[in-house]
FIRO-927263 format. One record per atom (N, C-alpha, C): residue in one letter; x negated, y negated, z negated. Coordinates in steps of 0.2 Angstrom, whole numbers, padded with zeros to 4 digits, always signed. Layout:
// residues N
AXYZ/...
//
This chain:
// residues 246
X-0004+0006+0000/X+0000+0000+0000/X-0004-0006+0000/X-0002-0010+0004/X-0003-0019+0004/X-0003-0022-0002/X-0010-0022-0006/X-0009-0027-0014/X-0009-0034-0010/X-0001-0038-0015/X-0001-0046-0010/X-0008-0049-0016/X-0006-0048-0024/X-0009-0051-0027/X-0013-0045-0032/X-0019-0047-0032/X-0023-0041-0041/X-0026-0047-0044/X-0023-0047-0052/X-0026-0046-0057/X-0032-0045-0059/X-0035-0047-0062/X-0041-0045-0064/X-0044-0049-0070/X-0045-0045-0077/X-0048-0049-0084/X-0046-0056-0084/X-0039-0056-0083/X-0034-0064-0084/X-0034-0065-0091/X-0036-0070-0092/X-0036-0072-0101/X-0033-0080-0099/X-0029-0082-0106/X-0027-0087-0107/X-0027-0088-0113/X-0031-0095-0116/X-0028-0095-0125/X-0026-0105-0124/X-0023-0105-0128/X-0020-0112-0128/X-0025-0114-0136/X-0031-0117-0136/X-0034-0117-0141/X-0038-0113-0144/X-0034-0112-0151/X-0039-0105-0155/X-0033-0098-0152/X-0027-0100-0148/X-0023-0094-0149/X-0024-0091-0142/X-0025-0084-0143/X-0026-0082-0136/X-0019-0078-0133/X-0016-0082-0129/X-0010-0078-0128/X-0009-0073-0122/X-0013-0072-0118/X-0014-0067-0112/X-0024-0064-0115/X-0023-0058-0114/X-0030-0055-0116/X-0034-0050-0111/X-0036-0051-0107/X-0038-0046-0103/X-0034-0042-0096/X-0029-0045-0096/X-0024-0043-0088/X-0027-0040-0086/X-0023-0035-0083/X-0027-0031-0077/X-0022-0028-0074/X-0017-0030-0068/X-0014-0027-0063/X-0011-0029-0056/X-0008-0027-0051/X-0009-0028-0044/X-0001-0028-0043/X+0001-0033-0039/X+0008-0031-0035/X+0008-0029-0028/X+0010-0024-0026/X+0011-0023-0019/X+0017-0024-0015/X+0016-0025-0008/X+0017-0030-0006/X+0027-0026-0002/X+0031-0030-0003/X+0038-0027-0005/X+0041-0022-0015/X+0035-0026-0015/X+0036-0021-0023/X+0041-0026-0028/X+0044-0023-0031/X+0048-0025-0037/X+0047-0025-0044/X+0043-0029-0047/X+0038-0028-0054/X+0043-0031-0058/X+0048-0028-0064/X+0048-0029-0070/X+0044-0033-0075/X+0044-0036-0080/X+0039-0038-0084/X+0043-0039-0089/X+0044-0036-0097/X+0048-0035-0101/X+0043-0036-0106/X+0047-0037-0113/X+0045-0037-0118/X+0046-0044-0124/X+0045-0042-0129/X+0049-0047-0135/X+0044-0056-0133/X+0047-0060-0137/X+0046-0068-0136/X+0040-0068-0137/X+0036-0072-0134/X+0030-0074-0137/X+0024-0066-0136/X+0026-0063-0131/X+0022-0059-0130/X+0019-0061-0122/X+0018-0066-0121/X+0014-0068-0114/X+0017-0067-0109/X+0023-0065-0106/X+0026-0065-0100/X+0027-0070-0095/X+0028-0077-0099/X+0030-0081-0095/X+0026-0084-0093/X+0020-0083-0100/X+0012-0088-0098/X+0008-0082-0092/X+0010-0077-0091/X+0007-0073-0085/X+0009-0074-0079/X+0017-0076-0079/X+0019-0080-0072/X+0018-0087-0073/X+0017-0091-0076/X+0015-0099-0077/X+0008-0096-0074/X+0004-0094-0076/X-0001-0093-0073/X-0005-0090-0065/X-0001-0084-0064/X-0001-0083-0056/X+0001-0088-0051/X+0006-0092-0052/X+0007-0098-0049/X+0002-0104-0052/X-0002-0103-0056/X-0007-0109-0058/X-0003-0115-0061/X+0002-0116-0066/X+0008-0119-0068/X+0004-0119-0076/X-0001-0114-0076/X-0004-0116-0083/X-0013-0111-0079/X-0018-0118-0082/X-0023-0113-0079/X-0027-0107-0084/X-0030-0103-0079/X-0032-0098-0083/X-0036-0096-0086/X-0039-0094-0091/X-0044-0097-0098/X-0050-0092-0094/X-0050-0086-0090/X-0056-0084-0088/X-0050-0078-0082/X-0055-0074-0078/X-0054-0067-0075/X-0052-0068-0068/X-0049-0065-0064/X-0048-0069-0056/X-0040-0067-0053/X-0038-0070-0050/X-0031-0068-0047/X-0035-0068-0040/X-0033-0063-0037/X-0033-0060-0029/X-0030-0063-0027/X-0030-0066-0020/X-0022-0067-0015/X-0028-0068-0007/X-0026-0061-0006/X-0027-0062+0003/X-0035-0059+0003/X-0037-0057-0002/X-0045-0054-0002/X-0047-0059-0006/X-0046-0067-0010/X-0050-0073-0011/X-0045-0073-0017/X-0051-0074-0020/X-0050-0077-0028/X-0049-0084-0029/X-0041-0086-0030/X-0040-0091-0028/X-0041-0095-0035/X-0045-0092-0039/X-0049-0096-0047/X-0056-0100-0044/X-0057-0099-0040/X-0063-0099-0034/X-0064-0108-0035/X-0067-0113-0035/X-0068-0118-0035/X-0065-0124-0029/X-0066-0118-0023/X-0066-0123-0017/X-0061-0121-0011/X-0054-0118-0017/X-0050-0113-0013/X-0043-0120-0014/X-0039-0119-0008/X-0034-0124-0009/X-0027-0123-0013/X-0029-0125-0018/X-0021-0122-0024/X-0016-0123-0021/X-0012-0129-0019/X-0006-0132-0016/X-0004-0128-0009/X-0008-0125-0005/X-0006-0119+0000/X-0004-0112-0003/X-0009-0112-0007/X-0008-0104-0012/X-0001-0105-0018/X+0001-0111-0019/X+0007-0112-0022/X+0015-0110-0017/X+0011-0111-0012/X+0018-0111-0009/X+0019-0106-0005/X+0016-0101-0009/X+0016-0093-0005/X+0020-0090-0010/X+0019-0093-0018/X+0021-0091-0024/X+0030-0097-0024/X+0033-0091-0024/X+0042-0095-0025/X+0043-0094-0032/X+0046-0100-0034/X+0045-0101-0043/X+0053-0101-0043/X+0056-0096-0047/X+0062-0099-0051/X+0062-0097-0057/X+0065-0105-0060/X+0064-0105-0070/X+0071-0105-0073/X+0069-0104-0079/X+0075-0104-0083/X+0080-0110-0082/X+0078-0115-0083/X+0081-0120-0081/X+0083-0121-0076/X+0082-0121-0071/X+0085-0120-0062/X+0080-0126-0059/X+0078-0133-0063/X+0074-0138-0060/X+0075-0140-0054/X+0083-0140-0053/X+0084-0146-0047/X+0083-0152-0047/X+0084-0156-0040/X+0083-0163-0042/X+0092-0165-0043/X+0093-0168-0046/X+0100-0169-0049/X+0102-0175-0045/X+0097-0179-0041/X+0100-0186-0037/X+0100-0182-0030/X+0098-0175-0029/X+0101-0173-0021/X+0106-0167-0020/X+0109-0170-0015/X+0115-0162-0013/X+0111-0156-0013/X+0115-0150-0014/X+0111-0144-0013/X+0108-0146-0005/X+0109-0145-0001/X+0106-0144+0004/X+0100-0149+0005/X+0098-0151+0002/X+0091-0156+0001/X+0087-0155-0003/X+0094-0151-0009/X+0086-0150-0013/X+0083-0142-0012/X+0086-0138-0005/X+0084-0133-0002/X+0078-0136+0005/X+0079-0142+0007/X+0075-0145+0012/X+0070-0148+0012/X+0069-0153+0005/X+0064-0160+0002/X+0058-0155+0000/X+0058-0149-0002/X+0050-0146-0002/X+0049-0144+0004/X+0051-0141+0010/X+0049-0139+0016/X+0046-0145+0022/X+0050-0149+0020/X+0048-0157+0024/X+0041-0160+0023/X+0042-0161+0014/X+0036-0162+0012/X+0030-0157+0011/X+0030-0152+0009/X+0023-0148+0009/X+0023-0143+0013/X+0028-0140+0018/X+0024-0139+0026/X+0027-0141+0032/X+0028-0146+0031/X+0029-0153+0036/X+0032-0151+0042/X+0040-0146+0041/X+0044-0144+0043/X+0047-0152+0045/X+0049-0150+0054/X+0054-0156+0054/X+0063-0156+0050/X+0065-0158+0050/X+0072-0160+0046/X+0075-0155+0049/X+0078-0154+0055/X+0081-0150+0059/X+0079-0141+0060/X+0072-0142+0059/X+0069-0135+0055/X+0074-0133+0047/X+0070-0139+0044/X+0071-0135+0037/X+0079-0134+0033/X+0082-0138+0038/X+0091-0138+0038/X+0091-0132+0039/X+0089-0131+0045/X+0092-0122+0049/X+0091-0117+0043/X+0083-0118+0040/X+0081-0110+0036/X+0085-0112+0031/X+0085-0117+0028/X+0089-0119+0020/X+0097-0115+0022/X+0100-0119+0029/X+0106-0114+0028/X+0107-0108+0028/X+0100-0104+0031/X+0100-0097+0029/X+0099-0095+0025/X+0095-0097+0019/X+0096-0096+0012/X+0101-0098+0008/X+0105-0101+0010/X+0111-0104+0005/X+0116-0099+0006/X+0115-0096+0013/X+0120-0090+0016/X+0119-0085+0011/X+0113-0084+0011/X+0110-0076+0008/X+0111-0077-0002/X+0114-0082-0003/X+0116-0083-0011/X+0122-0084-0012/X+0127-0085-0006/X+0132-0087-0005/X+0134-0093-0008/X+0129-0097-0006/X+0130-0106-0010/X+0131-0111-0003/X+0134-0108+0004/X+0131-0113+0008/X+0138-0118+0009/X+0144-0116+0005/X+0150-0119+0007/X+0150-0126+0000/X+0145-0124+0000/X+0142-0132-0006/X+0136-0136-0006/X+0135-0137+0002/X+0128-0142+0003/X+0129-0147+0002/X+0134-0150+0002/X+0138-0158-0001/X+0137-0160-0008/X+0137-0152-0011/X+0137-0156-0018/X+0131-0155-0021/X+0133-0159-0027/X+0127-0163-0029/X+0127-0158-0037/X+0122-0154-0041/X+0119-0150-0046/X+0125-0154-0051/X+0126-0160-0054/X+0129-0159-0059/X+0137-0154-0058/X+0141-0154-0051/X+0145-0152-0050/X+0147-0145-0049/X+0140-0141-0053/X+0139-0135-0051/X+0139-0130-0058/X+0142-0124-0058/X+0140-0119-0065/X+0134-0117-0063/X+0131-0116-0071/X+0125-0112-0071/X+0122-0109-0065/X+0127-0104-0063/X+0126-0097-0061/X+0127-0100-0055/X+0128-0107-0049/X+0128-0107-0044/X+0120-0112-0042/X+0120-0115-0048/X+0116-0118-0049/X+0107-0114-0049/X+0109-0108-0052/X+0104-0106-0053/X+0102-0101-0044/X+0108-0100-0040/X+0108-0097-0034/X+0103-0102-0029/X+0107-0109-0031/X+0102-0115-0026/X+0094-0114-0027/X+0092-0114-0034/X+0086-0112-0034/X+0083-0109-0032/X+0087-0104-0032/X+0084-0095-0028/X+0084-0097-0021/X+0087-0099-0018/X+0089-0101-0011/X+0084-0108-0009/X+0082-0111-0014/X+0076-0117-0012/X+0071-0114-0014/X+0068-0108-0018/X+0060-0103-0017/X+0060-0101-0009/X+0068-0098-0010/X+0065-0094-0002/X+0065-0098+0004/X+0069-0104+0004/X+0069-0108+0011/X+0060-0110+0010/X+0056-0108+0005/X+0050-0110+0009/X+0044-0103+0010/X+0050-0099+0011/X+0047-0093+0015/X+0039-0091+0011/X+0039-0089+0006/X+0034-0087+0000/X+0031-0080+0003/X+0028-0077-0001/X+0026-0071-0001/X+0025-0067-0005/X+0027-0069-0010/X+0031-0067-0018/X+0034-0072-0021/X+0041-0070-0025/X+0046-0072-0027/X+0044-0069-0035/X+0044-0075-0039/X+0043-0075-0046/X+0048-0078-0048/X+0052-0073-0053/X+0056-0074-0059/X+0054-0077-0065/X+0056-0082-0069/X+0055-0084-0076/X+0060-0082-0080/X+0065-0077-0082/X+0070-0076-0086/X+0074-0079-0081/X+0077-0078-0076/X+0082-0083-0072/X+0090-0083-0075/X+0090-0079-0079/X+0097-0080-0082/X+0096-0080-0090/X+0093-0082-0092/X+0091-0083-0099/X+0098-0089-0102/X+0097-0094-0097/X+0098-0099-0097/X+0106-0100-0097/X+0110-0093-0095/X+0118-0094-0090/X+0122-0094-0096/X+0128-0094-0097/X+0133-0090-0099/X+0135-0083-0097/X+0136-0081-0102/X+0136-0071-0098/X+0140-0069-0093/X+0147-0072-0094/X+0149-0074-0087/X+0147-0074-0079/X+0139-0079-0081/X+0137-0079-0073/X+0129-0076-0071/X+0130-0071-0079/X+0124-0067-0079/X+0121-0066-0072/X+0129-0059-0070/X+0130-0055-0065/X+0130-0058-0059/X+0132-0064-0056/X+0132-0064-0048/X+0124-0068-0047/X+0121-0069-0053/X+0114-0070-0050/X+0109-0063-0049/X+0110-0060-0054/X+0109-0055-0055/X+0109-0050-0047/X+0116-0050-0045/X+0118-0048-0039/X+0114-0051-0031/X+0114-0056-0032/X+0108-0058-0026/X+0101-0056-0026/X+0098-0056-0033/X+0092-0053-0034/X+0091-0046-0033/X+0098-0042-0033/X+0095-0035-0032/X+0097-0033-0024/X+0102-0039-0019/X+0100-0040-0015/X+0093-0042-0012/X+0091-0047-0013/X+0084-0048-0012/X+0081-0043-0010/X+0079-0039-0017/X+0076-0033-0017/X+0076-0028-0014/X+0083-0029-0011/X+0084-0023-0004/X+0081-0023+0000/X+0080-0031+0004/X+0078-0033+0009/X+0073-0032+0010/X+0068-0029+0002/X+0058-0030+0004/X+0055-0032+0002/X+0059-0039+0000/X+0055-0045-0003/X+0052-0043-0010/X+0045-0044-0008/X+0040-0045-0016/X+0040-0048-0020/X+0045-0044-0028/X+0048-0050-0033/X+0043-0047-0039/X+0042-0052-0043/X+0040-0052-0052/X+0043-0054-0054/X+0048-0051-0060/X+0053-0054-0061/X+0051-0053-0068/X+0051-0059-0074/X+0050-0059-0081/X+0058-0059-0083/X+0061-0053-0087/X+0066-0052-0089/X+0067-0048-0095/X+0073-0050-0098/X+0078-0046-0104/X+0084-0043-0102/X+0084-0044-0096/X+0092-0038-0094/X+0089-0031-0091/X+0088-0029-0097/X+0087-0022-0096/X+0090-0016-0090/X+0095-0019-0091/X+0099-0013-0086/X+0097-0016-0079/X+0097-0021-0076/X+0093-0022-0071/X+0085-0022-0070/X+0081-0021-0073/X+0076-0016-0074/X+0075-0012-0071/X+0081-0007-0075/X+0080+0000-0074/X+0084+0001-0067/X+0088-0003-0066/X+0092-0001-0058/X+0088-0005-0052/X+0085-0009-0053/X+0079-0010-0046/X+0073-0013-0045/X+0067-0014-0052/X+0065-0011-0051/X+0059-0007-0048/X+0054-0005-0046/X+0048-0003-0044/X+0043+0001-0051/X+0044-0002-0054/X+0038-0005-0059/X+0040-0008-0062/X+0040-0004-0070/X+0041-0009-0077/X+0035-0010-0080/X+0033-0017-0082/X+0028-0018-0087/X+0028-0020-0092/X+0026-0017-0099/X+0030-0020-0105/X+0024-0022-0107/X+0025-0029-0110/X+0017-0035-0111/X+0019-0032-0119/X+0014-0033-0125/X+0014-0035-0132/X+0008-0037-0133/X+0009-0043-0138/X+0003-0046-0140/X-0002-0050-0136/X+0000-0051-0132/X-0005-0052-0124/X-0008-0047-0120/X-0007-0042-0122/X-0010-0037-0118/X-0003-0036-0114/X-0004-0029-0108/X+0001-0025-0105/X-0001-0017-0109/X+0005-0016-0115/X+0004-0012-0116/X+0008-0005-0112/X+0010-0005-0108/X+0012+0002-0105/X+0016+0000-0098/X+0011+0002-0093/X+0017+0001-0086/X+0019+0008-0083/X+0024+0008-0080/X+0026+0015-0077/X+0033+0014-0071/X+0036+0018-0068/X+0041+0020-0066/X+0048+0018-0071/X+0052+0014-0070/X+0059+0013-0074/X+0060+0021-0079/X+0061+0024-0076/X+0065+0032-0080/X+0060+0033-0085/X+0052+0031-0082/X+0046+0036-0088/X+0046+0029-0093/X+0048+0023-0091/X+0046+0016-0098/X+0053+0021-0101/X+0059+0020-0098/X+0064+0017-0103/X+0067+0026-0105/X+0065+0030-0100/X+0067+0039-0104/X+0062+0041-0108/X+0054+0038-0108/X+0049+0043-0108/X+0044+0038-0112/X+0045+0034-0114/X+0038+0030-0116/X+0033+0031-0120/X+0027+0032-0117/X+0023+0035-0121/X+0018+0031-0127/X+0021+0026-0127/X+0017+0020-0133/X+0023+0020-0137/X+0020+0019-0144/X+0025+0019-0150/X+0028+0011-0150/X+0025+0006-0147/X+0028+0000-0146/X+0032-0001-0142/X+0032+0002-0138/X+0037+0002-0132/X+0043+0004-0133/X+0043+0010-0138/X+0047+0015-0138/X+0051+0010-0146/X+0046+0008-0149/X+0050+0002-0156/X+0055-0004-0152/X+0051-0008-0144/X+0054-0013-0142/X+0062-0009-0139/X+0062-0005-0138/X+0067-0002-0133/X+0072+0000-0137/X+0070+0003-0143/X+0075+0004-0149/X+0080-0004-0152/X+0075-0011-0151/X+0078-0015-0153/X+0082-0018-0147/X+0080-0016-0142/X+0085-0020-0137/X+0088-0016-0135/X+0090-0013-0133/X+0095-0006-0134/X+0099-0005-0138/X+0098-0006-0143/X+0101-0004-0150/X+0102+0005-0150/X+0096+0007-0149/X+0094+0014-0150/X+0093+0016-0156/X+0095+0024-0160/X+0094+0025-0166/X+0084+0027-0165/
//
């Protein structure tokens, strides 16, 4: 398989605290990575990091054979291979959906207007958000809100699709229809990292579960062998809490 991106001795400490220690793993390319695990276990600072959204305290991120830790490598190109969507959704609240699926392609791969109209509406299609290009984020729920987002990663045509908890944020109600794009996504090939706590989507799609503790990654495997078979006592402690397993 095609690794898009490998990992390598990723450390991050904000001060004296070191909150990622030694990383070491690869995604390939159409792969669906999992990354679970309790708060303050490094998840989020691993994806703030692969997108360079927090830098790395030492180790190398691969992408394309080039260590893009490298000195004289261009981060802003390598950014926009990396499609971010956060808890928060982070639209711009002064444009219509449909612009705030366009104003990154115009501006940082200097798509004409009439280009990045066309792809944005392909992705507003692919979320089912496209019969509300008119309106403007306040006049939106969570859960459609958070589809825009998803559908302004992809209108800039990435090469991996990063998750920050994407529904951390919703009411449970609108868990499930972002939920449901995503596992469309998934279908399609696209090579997703998704940091989550919905377990049951995890285990339904999936590639590859990694459960982070303490900053390390303590145990990755196949969905069935983390969540029927775990072979770390921590794994098998965090799964009993979020499950509510005897």
């Amino acid at each position: 398989m095609e690794k898009v991106i490998k990992i390598q001795h990723l450390r991050k400490s904000f001060g004296t605290n070191e909150v990622l220690k030694d990383i070491n793993f690869s995604v390939d390319k159409g792969e669906v990575v999992c990354i679970i695990g309790s708060s303050g276990s490094g998840k989020s600072t691993l994806l703030r990091c692969i997108n360079l959204l927090e830098t790395p305290s030492g180790g190398q991120i691969i992408y394309n054979g080039e260590n893009i830790l490298d000195d004289d490598h261009n981060i802003n190109e390598y950014r926009t291979k990396m499609g971010m969507v956060f808890q928060q959704f982070n639209l711009f609240n002064n444009h219509n959906v449909l612009n705030n699926c366009v104003v990154g392609q115009r501006t940082v791969l200097k798509r004409s207007q009439e280009e990045a109209e066309k792809i944005a509406m392909k992705y507003l299609n692919v979320v089912g958000m496209d019969q509300y290009i008119n309106a403007k984020p306040r006049q939106l729920s969570g859960g459609q809100k958070q589809r825009v987002a998803i559908a302004r990663a992809l209108s800039m045509e990435p090469d991996v699709m990063l998750f920050d908890e994407p529904t951390s944020a919703l009411d449970p109600e609108m868990v499930g229809e972002v939920l449901q794009v995503m596992k469309s996504l998934a279908e399609t090939g696209l090579t997703m990292l998704v940091v989550t706590h919905e377990m049951e989507f995890a285990r339904e799609v999936a590639d590859r579960v990694v459960f982070m503790d303490g900053g390390i990654i303590a145990e990755e495997g196949p969905p069935e062998q983390i969540f029927n078979d775990p072979k770390e006592d921590r794994t098998k402690e965090f799964l009993r809490r979020v499950l509510n397993k005897v």
